[in-house]
ZAPA-183038 format. One record per residue (C-alpha): chain; x, y, z. Coordinates in Angstrom, 2 decimals. Layout:
BEGIN
- mol,x,y,z
- A,X,Y,Z;
...
# end
This chain:
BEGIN
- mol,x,y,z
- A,0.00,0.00,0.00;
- A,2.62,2.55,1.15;
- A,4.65,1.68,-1.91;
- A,1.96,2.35,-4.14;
- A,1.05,5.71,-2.53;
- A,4.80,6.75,-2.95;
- A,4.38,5.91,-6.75;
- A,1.22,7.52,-6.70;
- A,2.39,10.36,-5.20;
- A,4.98,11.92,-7.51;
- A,3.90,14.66,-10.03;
- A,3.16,13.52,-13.54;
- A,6.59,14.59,-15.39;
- A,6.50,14.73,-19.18;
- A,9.23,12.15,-20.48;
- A,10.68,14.67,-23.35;
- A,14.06,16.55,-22.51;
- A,13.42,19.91,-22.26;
- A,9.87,20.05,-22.31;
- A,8.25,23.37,-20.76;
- A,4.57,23.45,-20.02;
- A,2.58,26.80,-20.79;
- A,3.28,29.50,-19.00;
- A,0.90,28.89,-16.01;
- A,0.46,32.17,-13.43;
- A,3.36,34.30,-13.13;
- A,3.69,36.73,-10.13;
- A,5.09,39.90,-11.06;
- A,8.17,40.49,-11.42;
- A,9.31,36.82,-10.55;
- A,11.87,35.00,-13.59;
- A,10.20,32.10,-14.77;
- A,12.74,29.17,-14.26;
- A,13.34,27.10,-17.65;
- A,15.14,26.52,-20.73;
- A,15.53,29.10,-22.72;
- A,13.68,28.47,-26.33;
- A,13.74,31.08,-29.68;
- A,10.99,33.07,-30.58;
- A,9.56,31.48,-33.47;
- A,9.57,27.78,-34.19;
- A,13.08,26.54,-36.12;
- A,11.26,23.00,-36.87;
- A,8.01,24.40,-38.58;
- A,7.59,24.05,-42.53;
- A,8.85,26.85,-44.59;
- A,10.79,28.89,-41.48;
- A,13.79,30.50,-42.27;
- A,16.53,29.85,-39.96;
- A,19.24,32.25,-39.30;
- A,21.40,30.52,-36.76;
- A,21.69,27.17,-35.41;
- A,22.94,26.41,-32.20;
- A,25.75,23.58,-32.22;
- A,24.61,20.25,-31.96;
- A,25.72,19.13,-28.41;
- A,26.14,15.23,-27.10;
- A,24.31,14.10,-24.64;
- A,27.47,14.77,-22.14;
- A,28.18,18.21,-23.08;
- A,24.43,19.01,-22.43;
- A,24.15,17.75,-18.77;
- A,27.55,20.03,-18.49;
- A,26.09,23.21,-20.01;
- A,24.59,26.24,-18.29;
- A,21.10,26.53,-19.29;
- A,20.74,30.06,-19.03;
- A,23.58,30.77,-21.11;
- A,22.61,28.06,-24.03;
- A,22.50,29.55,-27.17;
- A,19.32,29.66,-29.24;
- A,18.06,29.29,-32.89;
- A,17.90,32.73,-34.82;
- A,14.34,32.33,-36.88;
- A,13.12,34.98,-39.17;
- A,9.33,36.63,-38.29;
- A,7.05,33.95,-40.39;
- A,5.18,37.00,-41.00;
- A,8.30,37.88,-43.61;
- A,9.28,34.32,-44.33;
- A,6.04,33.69,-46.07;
- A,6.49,36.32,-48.35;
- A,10.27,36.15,-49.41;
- A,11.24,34.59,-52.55;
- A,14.14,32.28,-52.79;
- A,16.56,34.55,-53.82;
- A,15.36,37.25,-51.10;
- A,15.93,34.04,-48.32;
- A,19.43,33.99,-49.17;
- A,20.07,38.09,-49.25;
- A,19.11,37.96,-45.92;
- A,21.16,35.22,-44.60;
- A,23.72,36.65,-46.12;
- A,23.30,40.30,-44.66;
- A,22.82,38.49,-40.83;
- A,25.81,36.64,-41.90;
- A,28.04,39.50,-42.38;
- A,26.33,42.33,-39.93;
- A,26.89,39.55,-37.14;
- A,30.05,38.94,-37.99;
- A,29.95,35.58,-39.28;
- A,31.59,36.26,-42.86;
- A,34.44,38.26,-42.36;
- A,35.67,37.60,-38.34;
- A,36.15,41.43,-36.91;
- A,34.32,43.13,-39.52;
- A,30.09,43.95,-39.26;
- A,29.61,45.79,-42.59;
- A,27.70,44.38,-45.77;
- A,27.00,45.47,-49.34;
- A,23.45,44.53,-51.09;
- A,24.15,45.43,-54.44;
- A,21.69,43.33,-55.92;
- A,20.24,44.70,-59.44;
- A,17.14,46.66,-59.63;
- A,13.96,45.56,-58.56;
- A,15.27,42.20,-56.57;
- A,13.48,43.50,-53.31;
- A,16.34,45.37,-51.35;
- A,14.23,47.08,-49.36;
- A,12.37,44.05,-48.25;
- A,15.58,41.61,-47.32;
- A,16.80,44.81,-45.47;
- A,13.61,45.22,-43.59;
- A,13.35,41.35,-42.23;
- A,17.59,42.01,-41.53;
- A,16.30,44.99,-39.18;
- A,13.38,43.04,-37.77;
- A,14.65,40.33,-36.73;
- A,18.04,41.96,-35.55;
- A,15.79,44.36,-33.07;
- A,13.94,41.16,-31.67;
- A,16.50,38.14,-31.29;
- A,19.49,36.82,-30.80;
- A,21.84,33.69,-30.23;
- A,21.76,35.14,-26.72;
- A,17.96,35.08,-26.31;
- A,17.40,39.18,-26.65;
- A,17.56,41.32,-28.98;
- A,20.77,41.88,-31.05;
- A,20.19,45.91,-31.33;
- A,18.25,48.33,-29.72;
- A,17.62,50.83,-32.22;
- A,18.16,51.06,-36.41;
- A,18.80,53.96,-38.40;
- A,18.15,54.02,-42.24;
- A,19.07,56.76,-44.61;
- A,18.26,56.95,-47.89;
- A,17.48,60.29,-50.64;
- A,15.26,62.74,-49.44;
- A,12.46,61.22,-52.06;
- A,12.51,58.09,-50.32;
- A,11.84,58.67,-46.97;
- A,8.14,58.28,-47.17;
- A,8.82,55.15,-48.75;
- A,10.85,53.60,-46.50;
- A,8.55,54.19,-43.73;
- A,5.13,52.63,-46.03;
- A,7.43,49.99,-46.92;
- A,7.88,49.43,-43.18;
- A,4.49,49.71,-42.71;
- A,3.28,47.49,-45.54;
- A,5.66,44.35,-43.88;
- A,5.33,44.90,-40.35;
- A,2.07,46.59,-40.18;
- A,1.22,47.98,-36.30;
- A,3.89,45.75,-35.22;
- A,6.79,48.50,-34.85;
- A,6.67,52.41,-34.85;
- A,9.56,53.99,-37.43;
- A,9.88,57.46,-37.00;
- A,10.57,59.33,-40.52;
- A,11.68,63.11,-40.54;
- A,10.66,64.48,-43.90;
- A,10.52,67.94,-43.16;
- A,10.21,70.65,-39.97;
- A,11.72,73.41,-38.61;
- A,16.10,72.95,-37.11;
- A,14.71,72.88,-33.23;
- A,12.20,70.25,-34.04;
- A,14.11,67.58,-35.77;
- A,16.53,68.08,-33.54;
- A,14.30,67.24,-30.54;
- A,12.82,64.37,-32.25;
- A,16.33,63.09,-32.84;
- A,17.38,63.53,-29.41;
- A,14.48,61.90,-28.18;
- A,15.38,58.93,-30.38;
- A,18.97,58.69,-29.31;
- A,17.85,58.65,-25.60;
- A,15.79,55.54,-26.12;
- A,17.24,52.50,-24.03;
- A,15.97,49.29,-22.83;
- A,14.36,46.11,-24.36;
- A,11.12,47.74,-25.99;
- A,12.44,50.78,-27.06;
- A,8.93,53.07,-28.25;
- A,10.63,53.84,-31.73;
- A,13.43,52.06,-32.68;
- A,13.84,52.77,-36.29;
- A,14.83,55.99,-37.79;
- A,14.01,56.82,-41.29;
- A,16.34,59.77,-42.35;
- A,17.50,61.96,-45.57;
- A,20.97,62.06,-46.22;
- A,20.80,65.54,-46.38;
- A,18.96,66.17,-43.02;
- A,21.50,63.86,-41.25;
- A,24.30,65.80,-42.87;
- A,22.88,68.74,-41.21;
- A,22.57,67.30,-37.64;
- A,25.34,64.41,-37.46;
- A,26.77,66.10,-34.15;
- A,23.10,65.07,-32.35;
- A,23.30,61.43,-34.19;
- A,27.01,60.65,-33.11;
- A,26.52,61.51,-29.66;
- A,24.97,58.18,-28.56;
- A,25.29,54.82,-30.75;
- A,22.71,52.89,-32.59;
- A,22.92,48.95,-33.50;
- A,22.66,49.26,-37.48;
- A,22.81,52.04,-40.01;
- A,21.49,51.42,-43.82;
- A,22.10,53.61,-46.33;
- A,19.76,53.28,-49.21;
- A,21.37,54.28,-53.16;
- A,24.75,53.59,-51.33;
- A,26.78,55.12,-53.87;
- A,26.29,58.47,-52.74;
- A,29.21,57.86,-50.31;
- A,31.53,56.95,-53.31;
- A,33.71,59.69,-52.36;
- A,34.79,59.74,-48.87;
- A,36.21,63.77,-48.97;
- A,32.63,64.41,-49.01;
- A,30.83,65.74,-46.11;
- A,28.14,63.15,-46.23;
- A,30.58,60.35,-46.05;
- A,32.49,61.81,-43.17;
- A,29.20,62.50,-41.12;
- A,27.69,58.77,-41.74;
- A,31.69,57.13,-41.07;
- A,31.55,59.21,-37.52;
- A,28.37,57.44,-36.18;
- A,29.03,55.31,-33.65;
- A,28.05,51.76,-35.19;
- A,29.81,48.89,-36.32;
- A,26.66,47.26,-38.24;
- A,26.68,48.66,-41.83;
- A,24.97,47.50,-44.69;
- A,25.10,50.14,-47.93;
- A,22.43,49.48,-50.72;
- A,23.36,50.17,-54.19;
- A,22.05,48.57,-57.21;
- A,24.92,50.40,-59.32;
- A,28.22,49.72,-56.68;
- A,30.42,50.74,-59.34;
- A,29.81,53.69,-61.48;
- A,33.02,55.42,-62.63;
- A,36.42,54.08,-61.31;
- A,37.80,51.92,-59.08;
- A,38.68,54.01,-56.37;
- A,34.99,54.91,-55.63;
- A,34.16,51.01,-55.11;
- A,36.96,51.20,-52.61;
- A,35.57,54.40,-50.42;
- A,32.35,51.99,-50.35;
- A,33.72,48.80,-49.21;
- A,35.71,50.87,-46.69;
- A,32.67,52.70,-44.90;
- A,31.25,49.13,-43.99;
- A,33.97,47.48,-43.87;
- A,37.30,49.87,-43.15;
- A,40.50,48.15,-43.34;
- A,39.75,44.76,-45.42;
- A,41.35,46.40,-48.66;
- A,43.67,48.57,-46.51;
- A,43.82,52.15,-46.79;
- A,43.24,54.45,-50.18;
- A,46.70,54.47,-50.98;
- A,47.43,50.95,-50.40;
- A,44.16,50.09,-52.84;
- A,45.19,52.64,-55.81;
- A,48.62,50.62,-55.37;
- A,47.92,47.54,-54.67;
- A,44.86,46.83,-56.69;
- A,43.69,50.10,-58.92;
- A,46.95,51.01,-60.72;
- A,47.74,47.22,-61.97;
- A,43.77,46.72,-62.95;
- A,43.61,49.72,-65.04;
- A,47.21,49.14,-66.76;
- A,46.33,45.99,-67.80;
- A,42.77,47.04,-69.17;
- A,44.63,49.71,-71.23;
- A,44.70,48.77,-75.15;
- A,48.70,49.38,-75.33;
- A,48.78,47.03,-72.20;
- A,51.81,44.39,-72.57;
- A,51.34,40.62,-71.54;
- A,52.95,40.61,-68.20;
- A,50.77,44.12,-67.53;
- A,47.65,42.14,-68.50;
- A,48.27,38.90,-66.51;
- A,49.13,40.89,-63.63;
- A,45.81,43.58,-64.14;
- A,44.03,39.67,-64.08;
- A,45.78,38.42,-61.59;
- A,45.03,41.92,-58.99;
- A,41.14,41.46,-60.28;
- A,41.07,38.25,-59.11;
- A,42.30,38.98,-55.60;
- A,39.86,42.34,-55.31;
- A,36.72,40.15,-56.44;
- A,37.46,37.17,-53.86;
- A,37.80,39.82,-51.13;
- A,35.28,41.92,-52.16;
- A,32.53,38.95,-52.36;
- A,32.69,37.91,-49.27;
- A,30.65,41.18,-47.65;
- A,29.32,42.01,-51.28;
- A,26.13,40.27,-52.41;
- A,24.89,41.12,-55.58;
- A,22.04,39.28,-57.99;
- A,21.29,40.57,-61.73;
- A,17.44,40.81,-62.74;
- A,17.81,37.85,-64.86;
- A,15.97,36.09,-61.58;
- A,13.31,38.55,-61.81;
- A,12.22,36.92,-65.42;
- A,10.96,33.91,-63.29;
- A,8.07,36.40,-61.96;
- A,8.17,39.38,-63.80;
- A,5.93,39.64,-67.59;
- A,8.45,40.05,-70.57;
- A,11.01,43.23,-71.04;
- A,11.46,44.50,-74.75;
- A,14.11,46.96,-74.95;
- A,14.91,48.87,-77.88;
- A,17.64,51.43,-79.31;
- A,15.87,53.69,-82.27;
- A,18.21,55.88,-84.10;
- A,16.51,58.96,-85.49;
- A,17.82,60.84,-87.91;
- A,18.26,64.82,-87.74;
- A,16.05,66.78,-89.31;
- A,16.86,68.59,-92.24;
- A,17.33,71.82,-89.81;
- A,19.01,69.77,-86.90;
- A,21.85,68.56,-89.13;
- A,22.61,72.21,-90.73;
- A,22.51,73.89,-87.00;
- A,25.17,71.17,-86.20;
- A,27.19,71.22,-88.82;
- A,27.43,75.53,-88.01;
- A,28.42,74.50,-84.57;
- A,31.08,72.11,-85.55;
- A,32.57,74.55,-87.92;
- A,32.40,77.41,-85.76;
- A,33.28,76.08,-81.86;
- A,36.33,76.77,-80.24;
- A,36.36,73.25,-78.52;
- A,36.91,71.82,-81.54;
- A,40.59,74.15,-82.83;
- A,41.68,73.47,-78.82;
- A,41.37,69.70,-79.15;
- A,42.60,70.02,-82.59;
- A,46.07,71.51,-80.45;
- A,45.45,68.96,-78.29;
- A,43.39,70.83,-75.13;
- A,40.59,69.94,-72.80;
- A,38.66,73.03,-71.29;
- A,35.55,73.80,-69.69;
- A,34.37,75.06,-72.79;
- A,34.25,71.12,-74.48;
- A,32.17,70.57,-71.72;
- A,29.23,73.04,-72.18;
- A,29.45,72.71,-75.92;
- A,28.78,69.25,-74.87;
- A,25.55,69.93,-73.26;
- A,24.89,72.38,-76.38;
- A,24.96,69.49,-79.06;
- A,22.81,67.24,-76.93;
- A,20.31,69.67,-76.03;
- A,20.17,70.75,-79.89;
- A,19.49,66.44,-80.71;
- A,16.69,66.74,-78.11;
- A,15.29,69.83,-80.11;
- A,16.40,73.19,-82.21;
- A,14.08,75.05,-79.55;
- A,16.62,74.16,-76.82;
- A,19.26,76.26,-78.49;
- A,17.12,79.04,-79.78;
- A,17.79,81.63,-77.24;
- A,21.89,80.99,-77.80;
- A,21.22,81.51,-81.73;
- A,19.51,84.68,-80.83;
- A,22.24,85.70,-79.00;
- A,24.88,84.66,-80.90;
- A,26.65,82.61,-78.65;
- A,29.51,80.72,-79.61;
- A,29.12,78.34,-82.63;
- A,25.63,79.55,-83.11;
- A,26.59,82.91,-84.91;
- A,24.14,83.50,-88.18;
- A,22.13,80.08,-87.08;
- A,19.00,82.20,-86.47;
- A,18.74,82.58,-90.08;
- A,18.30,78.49,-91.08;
- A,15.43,78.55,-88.56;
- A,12.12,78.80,-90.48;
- A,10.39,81.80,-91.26;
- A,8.18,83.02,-88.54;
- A,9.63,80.40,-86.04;
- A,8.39,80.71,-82.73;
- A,9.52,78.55,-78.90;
- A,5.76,79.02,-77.99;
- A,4.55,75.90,-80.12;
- A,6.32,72.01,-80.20;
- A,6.86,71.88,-83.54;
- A,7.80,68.20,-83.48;
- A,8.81,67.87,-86.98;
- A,11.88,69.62,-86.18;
- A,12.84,67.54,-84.40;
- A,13.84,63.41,-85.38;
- A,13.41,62.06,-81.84;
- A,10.19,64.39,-81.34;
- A,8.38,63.40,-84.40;
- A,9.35,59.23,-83.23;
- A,8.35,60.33,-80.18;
- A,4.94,61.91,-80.90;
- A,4.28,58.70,-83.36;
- A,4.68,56.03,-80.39;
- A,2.63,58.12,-78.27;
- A,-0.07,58.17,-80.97;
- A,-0.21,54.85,-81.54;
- A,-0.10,53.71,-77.96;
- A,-2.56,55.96,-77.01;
- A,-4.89,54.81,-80.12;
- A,-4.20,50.76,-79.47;
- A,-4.23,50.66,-75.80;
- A,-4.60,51.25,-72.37;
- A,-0.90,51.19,-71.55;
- A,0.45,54.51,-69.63;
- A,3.95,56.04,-70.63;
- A,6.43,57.65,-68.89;
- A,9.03,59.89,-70.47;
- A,12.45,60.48,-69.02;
- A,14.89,63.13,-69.78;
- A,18.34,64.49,-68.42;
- A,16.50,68.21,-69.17;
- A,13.60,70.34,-67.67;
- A,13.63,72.23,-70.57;
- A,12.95,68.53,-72.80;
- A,10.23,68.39,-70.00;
- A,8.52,71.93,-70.90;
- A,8.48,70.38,-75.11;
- A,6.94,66.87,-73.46;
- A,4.14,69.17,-72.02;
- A,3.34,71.50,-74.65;
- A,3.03,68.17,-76.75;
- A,0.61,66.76,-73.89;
- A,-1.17,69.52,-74.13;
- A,-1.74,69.95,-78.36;
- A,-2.64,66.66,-78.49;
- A,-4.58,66.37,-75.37;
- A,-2.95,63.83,-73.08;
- A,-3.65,63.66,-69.59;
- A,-0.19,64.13,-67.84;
- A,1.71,64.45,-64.37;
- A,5.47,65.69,-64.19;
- A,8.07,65.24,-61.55;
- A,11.18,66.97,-61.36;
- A,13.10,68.41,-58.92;
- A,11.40,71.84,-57.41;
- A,8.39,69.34,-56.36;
- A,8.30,69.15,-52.28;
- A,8.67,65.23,-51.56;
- A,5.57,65.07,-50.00;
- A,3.56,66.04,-53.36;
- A,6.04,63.60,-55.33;
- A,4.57,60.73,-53.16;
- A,1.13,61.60,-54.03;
- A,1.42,62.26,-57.56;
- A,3.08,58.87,-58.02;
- A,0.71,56.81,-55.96;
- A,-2.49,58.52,-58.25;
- A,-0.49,57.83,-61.31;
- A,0.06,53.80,-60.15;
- A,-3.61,53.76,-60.07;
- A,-5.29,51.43,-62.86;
- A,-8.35,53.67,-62.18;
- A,-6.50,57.37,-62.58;
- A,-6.99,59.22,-66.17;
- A,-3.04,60.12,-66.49;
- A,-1.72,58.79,-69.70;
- A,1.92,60.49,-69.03;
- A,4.47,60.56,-66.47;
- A,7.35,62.74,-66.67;
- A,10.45,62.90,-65.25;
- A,13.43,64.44,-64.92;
- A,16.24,61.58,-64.51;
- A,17.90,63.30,-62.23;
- A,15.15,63.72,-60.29;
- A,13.84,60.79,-59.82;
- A,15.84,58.15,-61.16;
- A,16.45,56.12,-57.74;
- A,14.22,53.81,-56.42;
- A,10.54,55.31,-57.10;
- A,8.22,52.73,-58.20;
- A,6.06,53.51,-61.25;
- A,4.51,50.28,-62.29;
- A,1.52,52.00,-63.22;
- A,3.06,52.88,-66.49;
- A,4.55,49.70,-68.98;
- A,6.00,51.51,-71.03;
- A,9.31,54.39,-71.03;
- A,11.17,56.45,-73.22;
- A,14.95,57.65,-72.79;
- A,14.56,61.07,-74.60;
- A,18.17,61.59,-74.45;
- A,21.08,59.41,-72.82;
- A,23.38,59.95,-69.60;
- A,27.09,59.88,-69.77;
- A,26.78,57.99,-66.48;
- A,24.91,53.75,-67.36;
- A,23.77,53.61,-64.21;
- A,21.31,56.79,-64.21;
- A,19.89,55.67,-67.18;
- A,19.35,52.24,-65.64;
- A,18.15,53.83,-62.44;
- A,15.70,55.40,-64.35;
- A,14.69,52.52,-66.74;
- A,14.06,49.91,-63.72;
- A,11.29,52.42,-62.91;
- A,8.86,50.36,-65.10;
- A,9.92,46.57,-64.83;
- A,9.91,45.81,-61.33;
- A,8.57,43.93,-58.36;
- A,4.03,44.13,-58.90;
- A,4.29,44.71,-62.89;
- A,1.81,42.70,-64.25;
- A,2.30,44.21,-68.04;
- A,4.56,43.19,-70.76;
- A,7.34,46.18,-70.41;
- A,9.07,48.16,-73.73;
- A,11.38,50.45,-73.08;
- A,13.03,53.22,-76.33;
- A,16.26,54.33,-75.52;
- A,16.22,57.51,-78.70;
- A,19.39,58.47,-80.01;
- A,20.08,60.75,-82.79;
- A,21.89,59.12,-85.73;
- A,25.44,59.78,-86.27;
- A,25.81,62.47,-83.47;
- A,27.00,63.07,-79.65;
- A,24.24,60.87,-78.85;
- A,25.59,57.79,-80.35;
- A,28.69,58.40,-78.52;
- A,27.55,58.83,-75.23;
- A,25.45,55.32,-75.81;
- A,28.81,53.79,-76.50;
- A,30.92,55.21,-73.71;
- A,28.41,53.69,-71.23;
- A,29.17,50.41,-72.85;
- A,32.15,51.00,-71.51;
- A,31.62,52.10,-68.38;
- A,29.30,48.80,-67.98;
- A,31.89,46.97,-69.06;
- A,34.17,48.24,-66.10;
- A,31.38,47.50,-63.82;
- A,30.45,44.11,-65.26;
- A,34.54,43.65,-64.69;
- A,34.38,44.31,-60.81;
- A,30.80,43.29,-59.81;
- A,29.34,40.91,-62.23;
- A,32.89,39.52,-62.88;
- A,32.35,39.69,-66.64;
- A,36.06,40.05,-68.34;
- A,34.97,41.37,-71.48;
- A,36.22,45.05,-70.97;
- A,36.56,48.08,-73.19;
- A,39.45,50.59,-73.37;
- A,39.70,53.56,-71.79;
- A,38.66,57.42,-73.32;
- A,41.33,59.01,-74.96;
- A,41.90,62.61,-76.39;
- A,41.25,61.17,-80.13;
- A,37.71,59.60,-78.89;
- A,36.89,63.03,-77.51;
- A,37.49,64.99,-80.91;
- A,35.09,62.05,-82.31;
- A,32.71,63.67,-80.05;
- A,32.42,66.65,-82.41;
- A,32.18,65.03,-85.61;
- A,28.81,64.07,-87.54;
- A,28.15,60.90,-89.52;
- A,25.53,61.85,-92.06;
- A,26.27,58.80,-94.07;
- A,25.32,56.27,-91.23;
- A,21.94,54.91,-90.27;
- A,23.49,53.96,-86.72;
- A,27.21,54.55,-86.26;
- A,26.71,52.19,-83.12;
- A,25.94,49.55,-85.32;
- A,28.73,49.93,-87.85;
- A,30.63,49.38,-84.74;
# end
C-alpha cells in the first residue's frame, strides 16, 4: 500500500528533454525558471533559420549552463512567407556578415543586388529580426537607423508599414523646422531598454548631414544607407558624417556599386567594412593602378596577366561582404522586357545647326592643339540639347553665342519657342508617333524620361496639343507632393496617360509600375542613371509586358555617349558581375570624335 502511494504520489513529469509546459500564473516580477527556447519555431515548414545552435552530445548538455545556451535565430514567419528564394538567401547573407559571421572582426555588408530584386524588403526582415532576437535570447540591437534620398523617406517608412504593419513604430523626418528635428532626434537617441517606443529611424541624407553632431553623440545597433553610392567619395561631407556614427553594423544598398572608377568602389567597401582592402593608398597601389594598366589597349602581356591576376584577388575579397544578384531572376516572376535602341535621324534643320556649330566652336581648334577646357564641356551639353530639339538652343542663336553665330537665319520663317513643332525635331516626331499609336491601341500609360527640364517643358506642350492627360516630376516638387502624384499615377483607375520625369530627379528607387512603357529622350554619360531610371517600369508588382526606347540621334553626340556607357558597364560588369569582357579607356582622339557628324550612317553604333 505505502509503496503504491509513494508511486502515486509523484507529479506527472512529461518524459521529453526539455519540455516546458505553458506558462501557467506568473507573479510579477518573478523569472520564470526554464530553458531558454527562440521566438519562433526553427522545426516548422517553410521557417527561415538564421542561426543554429551547435549540436551538443548528450554529455556536453548535462555540463552546459542553461541560461547561457545559445538559441536558434528564426526569421518573423510574418516575412518568411512572403520572401522569394533569392530574397531568403540576401538575408542570410546580410545576418551573416552584420553579425560577424563572414568576415571575423568586420560587421559591414553590401546589397548590391540589381534593380527591382526587393532590397528594401531583405533589409527590412535584416532589421526586424536583428531588433527582436538573438543567439543570446534578446535582442541583437536596440535601435536602427536608415538613410536613404530625401524622395525616399516616405517610402521607406510605407514599406515598413506594408511588412510589419502595427507591429513596430519607425519614426521618418521628412521635413520641420532645425529645433524640431533636432528634438525628435534627441528623443530617439535617448531611447534605451528592451522595448524601445521607436526604434527605427528613417532619415534623408541631407537632413543627417545637417545634424550628425546630435546622431554621433549616442550609438545605434545598425545604419542602412539606401542608393549607397552616394558615399563613393569619402572627402565628401556626407561620407564623413555617416563614417563618424558610432556603429559597427553597416549594410550600404546600391544597385549600381560601381559607377566610374575603381577608387569609388573602394571608399564603399571601406565605410562598412574599413580596413579589409587597406587604406586608399594601399588600394590605388595595390589593386587600382595594376587593374587599369592591364585594361589599357597598349597594355603588354605581363601588364595584362598581372591587371588579371590583382582582379582576381579584389573580387574574392570583395565577395565575401558584397552580395549582388542581376534581374535575370526577376524573369521567373516578372511579364516580358522588350528593350529597344531607335536611331533617329536629324532633321533637315538639326543637321545644318550642327554642322554651323562644328565649324564654328572653339572646342573643336583646342582639341585640334590637343586641349581639354571647360568650354568642351558646355558645348557638350549644347549638341545634346540641340538632338533633343532646335528650340533648346534658340535663345543661344539669338544671341549669338559661340558656334551659333548667323544660325537664327536656317530657322524657319516666322519660327516661334511658344509651339512644339515636333517635326523639327527626329526624336520628337518618333516620339509623338509612339505616343499616338499607344494611345490609339491601348490602355498602356507612358512615362518619359529626360536628363532636361527644358525637354520636359516640349513633353508638355506636346501633352497639351494633343490632349494627353499628364503628371510631371522633377526636382522643385516638395517630396511630400512627389509621393502623391506617383501613388495617383500607379492607379489602374486614374486618367493620367503620361508621367514625366526628370532623370535626375527621380531616377532612384521610385516605383512607377503603373506605367509599362518608357522612353529615354536623351542618354546619360553615367549607365547607371539611365538604368536607375529605366528599372522604374519593370519591377517587383508589374503585371504588363514592359518596352522600353532608348532615342538616339543618328550619327551624333548621342551615339557616342550610348557607347561610352558600354564601356563604363563593361568596367562594372569587370568588378561586380565579374564579366572580363572590358573596353578601353577614353582618350583625347575619342573626344574629338565627339564633335564630328556621320551623315552617311543609319546607326554609327551599329557599324561598330
Amino acid at each position: 500500500e505505502a509503496f503504491i502511494r509513494s508511486i502515486l504520489s509523484k507529479p506527472f513529469k512529461v518524459p521529453i528533454p526539455n519540455y516546458k509546459g505553458p506558462l501557467g500564473l506568473r507573479s510579477l516580477g518573478v523569472k520564470r525558471a526554464g530553458v531558454r527556447s527562440p521566438l519562433h519555431d526553427p522545426f516548422e515548414e517553410g521557417a527561415l533559420v538564421l542561426y543554429e545552435p551547435p549540436v551538443l552530445s548528450a554529455h556536453d548538455q548535462l555540463k552546459i549552463d542553461k541560461d547561457k545556451a545559445p538559441v536558434h535565430v528564426v526569421v518573423d514567419p510574418v516575412l518568411s512567407r512572403v520572401l522569394r528564394p533569392h530574397q531568403r538567401e540576401g538575408v542570410k547573407f546580410l545576418w551573416d556578415c552584420v553579425t560577424s559571421r563572414r568576415i571575423p572582426g568586420s560587421h559591414g555588408c553590401i546589397m548590391a543586388d540589381e534593380m527591382g530584386l526587393g532590397k528594401t524588403l531583405q533589409c527590412i526582415t535584416l532589421m526586424w529580426t536583428l531588433l527582436r532576437q538573438s543567439p543570446d535570447c534578446k535582442p541583437e540591437i536596440e535601435k536602427a537607423v536608415v538613410v536613404s534620398p530625401s524622395s525616399l523617406v516616405r517610402n521607406w517608412y510605407n514599406e515598413v508599414e506594408k511588412w510589419l504593419g502595427g507591429r513596430i513604430q519607425p519614426l521618418a523626418i521628412d521635413g520641420g523646422s532645425k529645433e524640431e528635428i533636432d528634438r525628435k532626434l534627441v528623443g530617439f537617441m535617448n531611447q534605451r531598454g528592451l522595448r524601445v517606443p521607436s526604434p527605427i529611424l528613417i532619415i534623408s541624407y541631407e537632413t543627417f548631414r545637417l545634424h550628425a553632431e546630435v546622431l554621433q553623440k549616442g550609438s545605434v545597433g545598425l545604419v542602412i544607407c539606401d542608393e549607397g553610392h552616394r558615399l563613393k567619395n569619402s572627402e565628401n561631407q556626407t561620407y564623413q558624417a555617416l563614417n563618424s556614427l558610432n556603429t559597427p553594423r553597416r549594410v550600404l544598398i546600391s544597385g549600381t556599386p560601381i559607377q566610374n572608377d575603381l577608387l569609388e568602389y573602394f571608399s564603399l567597401v571601406h565605410f562598412v567594412n574599413s580596413g579589409i582592402l587597406g587604406t586608399a593608398q594601399e588600394f590605388k597601389r595595390h589593386f587600382e593602378m595594376p587593374i587599369l594598366k592591364g585594361r589599357d589597349a597598349d597594355a603588354s602581356e605581363a601588364e595584362r596577366h598581372k591587371g588579371e591576376e590583382r582582379l582576381k584577388e579584389l573580387i574574392s575579397i570583395v565577395n565575401r561582404c558584397l552580395i549582388r544578384r542581376t534581374s535575370d531572376i526577376l524573369s521567373k516572376y516578372l511579364p516580358v522586357k522588350i528593350e529597344q535602341v531607335v536611331c533617329c535621324r536629324l532633321t533637315p534643320l538639326q543637321t545644318e545647326l550642327y554642322k554651323n556649330f562644328l565649324k564654328q566652336a572653339k572646342p573643336v581648334e583646342e582639341l585640334k592643339e590637343g586641349k581639354i577646357s571647360v568650354s568642351s564641356l558646355s558645348s557638350i551639353t549644347s549638341l545634346k540639347k540641340l538632338c533633343n530639339h532646335p528650340a533648346l538652343i534658340y535663345d543661344k542663336c539669338v544671341e549669338e553665342e559661340e558656334g551659333f553665330m548667323g544660325a537664327l537665319d536656317l530657322f524657319p520663317a516666322g519660327y516661334s519657342t511658344k509651339s512644339v513643332e515636333p517635326q523639327l525635331s527626329g526624336k520628337m516626331l518618333v516620339l509623338d508617333y509612339i505616343l499616338a499609336v499607344t494611345k490609339s491601341t491601348s490602355n498602356d500609360k507612358v512615362v518619359l524620361v529626360s536628363n532636361y527640364t527644358q525637354t520636359l517643358d516640349l513633353f508638355e506642350k506636346l501633352c497639351r496639343n494633343r490632349r494627353y492627360l499628364y503628371v510631371r516630376l522633377d526636382g522643385t516638387m516638395s517630396i511630400k507632393k512627389r509621393a502623391k502624384i506617383v501613388e495617383r499615377f500607379n492607379s489602374p483607375s486614374s486618367p493620367e496617360f503620361i508621367f514625366m520625369l526628370s532623370s535626375k530627379a527621380g531616377g532612384c528607387g521610385l516605383n512607377l509600375i503603373g506605367a509599362n512603357r518608357l522612353v529615354m529622350f536623351d542618354p546619360d554619360w553615367n549607365p547607371a542613371n539611365d538604368e536607375q531610371a529605366m528599372a522604374r517600369v519593370w519591377r517587383d508588382g508589374q503585371k504588363k509586358m514592359c518596352y522600353i526606347y532608348r532615342l538616339l540621334s543618328t550619327g551624333t553626340i548621342e551615339e557616342k555617349i550610348f557607347q561610352r556607357q558600354t564601356h563604363k558597364k563593361a568596367l562594372s560588369s569587370c568588378v561586380v558581375d565579374e564579366e572580363q569582357d572590358v573596353e578601353r579607356h577614353f582618350s583625347l582622339g575619342e573626344l574629338k570624335e565627339l564633335f564630328t557628324l556621320n551623315e552617311t550612317t543609319t546607326s554609327d553604333t551599329h557599324d561598330k
